[in-house]
C-alpha positions, -999 to 999 in steps of 0.1 A, spaced: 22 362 -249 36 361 -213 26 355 -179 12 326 -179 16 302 -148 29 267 -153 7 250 -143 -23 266 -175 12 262 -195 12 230 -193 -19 223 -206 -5 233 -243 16 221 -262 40 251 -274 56 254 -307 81 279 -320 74 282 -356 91 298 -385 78 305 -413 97 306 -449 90 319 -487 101 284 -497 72 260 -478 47 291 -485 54 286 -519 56 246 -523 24 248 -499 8 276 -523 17 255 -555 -7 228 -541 -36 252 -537 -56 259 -576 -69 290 -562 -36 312 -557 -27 325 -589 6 315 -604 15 356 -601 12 356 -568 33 327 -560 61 345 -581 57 375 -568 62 360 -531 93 342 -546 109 371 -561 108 389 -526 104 361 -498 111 390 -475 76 397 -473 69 361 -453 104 357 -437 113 395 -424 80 405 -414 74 424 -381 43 422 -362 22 457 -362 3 477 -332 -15 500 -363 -44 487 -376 -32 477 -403 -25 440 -417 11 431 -424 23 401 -447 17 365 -428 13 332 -444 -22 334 -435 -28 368 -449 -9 366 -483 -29 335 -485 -64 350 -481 -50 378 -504 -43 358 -531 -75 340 -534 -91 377 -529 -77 390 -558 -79 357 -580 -100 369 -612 -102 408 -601 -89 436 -623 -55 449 -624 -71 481 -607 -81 465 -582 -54 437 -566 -35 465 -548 -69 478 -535 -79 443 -519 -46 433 -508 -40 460 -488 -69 446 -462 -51 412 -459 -12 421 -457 -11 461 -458 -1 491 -483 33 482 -494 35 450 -499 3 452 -515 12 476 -543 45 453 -550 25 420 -554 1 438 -574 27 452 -599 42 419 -601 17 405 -612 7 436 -642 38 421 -651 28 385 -653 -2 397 -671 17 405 -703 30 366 -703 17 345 -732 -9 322 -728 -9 289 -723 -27 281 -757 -5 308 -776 26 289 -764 7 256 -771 0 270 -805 39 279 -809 62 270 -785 90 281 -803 77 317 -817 65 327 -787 86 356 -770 108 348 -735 110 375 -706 139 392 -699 135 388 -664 146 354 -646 121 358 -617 92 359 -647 108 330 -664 103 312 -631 68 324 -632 62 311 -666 76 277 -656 49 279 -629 21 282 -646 28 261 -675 32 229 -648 0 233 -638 -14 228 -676 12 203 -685 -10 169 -698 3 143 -721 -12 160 -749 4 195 -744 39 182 -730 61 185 -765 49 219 -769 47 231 -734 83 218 -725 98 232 -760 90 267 -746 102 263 -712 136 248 -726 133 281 -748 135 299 -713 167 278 -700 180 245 -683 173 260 -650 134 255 -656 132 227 -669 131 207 -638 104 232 -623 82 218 -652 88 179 -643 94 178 -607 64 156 -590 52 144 -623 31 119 -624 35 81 -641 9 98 -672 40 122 -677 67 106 -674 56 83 -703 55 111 -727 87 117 -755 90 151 -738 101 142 -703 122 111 -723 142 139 -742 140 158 -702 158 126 -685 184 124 -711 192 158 -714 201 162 -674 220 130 -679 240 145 -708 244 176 -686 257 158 -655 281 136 -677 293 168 -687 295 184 -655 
């Protein structure tokens, strides 16, 4: 916007603001209605919230605000339809990439398969879906679940770990599992 005169600017207070994959995503993580896919799909490419370029079709592009509408859009719909619905909030593209991302996430265990056996349980390939996994198992982590829950994600590497027990709270961190956590980073930075 341009044009305006000084003296209507200075009624406003102006802020140049730029937004980044990482606070979407620490923001998102908060928020129970954005699937855990869609999270991971915005941090395997946070292109789509920190390159984008505004539009004069009329067509949406990927904002903050959009891929945040889209995700709670497409929260519980079909595979067959996420691309479908995302394309209103953030466009074509990036809606067909999100979507496949998150076929992809569909073919993860669940959380009471890997409750059930944490250390039978297959591990992706792929270290973005690891990531992913992580993700989603933090949000089910209880005092009840933790030996189980944390036995897989150590199954996935020592790189997700901490995703699992970062912001834990005080219920947590009296479990065994984030005991054997804490003494396993110490070992590693002894080592280090």
């Amino acid at each position: 916007v341009t044009g305006f005169l000084e003296a209507l600017k200075s009624r406003f207070t102006i802020y140049n603001l730029e937004p980044t994959a990482a606070d979407w995503i620490a923001w998102a993580i908060q928020k129970q209605e954005v699937p855990v896919a869609f999270i991971g799909a915005v941090k395997n490419n946070p292109d789509l919230i920190e390159r984008w370029e505004p539009s004069r079709e009329i067509e949406n592009v990927p904002t903050p605000r959009g891929l945040y509408k889209g995700a709670v859009a497409v929260n519980g719909a079909s595979e067959t339809m996420r691309a479908l619905i995302l394309s209103g909030f953030i466009g074509d593209g990036p809606a067909i990439e999100i979507s496949g991302y998150m076929s992809l996430v569909d073919k993860l265990p669940t959380i009471s398969q890997i409750e059930r056996n944490p250390h039978g349980i297959d591990i992706p390939g792929r270290p973005d879906i690891r990531y992913m996994a992580a993700m989603s198992i933090k949000r089910h982590l209880a005092p009840n679940n933790a030996d189980n829950l944390s036995a897989y994600v150590e199954r996935l590497g020592a790189e997700y770990t901490p995703v699992l027990w970062a912001d834990c709270d005080d219920e947590l961190r009296n479990t065994a599992a984030y005991s054997k956590y804490i003494i396993s980073s110490i070992v590693v930075w002894i080592c280090f």
